[in-house]
N, C-alpha and C positions, 0 to 999 in steps of 0.2 A: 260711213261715219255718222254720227250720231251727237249734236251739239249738248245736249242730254247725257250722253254717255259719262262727260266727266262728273255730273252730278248724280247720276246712278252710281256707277262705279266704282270711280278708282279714288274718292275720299269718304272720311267719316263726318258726316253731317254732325257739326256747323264747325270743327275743327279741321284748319288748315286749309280751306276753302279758297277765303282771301287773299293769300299767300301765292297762290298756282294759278297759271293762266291753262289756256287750254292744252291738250294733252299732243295736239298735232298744230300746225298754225292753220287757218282756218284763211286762205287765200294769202293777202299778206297780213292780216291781224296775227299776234303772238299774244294778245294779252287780252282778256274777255270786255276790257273797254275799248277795243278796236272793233270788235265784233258788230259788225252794223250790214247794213241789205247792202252795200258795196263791196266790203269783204267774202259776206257769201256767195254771190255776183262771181265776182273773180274765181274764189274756187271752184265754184259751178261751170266757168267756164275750163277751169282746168281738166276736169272729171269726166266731164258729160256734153253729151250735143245739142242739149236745147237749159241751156241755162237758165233761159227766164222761166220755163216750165217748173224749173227745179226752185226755182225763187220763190215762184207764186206756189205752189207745193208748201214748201215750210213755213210760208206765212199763213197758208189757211191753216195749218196742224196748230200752227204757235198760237193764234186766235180761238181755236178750238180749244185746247189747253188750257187757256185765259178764261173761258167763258164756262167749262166743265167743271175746273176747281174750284169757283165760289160754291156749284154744287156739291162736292163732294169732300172741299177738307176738314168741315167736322168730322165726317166720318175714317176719317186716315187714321190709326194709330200713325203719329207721328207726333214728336213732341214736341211743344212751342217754341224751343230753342231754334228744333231744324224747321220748323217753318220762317220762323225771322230769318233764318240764313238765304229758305230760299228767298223770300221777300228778297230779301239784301239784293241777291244774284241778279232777280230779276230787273233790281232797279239801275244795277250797274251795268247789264249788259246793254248796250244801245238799240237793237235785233229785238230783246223780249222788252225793254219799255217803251218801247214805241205801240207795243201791244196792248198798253195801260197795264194800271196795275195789279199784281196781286191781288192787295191786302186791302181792299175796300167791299 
């Protein structure tokens, strides 16, 4: 499972985003403002054997991420709209703002 997934996939960027929480519950988080390093924690523990591996795992990709797209989102065909969205996501989920922000 893939915290990303719901943002790849299963909506149309930047409509109805807001609206839906995650596609699965994500430990015991059901709703993307619950989403924080103790949520994943818990699921991690549900999943797999070395939890904190799997912790520290998604926070270097998520910091990776963070530090990659100041490079590269001029170049995204993507349109301003769905970049505000993601801004938005990123600032509500508690897991990617702790990562600082997008949009700077």
């Amino acid at each position: 499972m893939s915290i990303g997934a719901d943002q790849v996939a299963t909506v149309v960027w930047p409509f109805g985003m807001k609206d839906r929480g995650p596609s699965l519950p994500i430990g015991p988080a059901v709703s993307w403002e619950q989403v924080d390093r103790d949520a994943i924690s818990s699921f991690a523990r549900e999943v797999g054997p070395d939890a904190g591996a799997t912790v520290d795992r998604l926070e270097s990709t998520l910091a990776t991420l963070r530090d990659r797209w100041s490079v590269v989102r001029e170049q995204l065909p993507m349109l301003g709209e769905h970049q505000e969205a993601l801004f938005e996501h990123w600032r509500r989920v508690p897991l990617l703002r702790r990562m600082g922000a997008l949009d700077t």
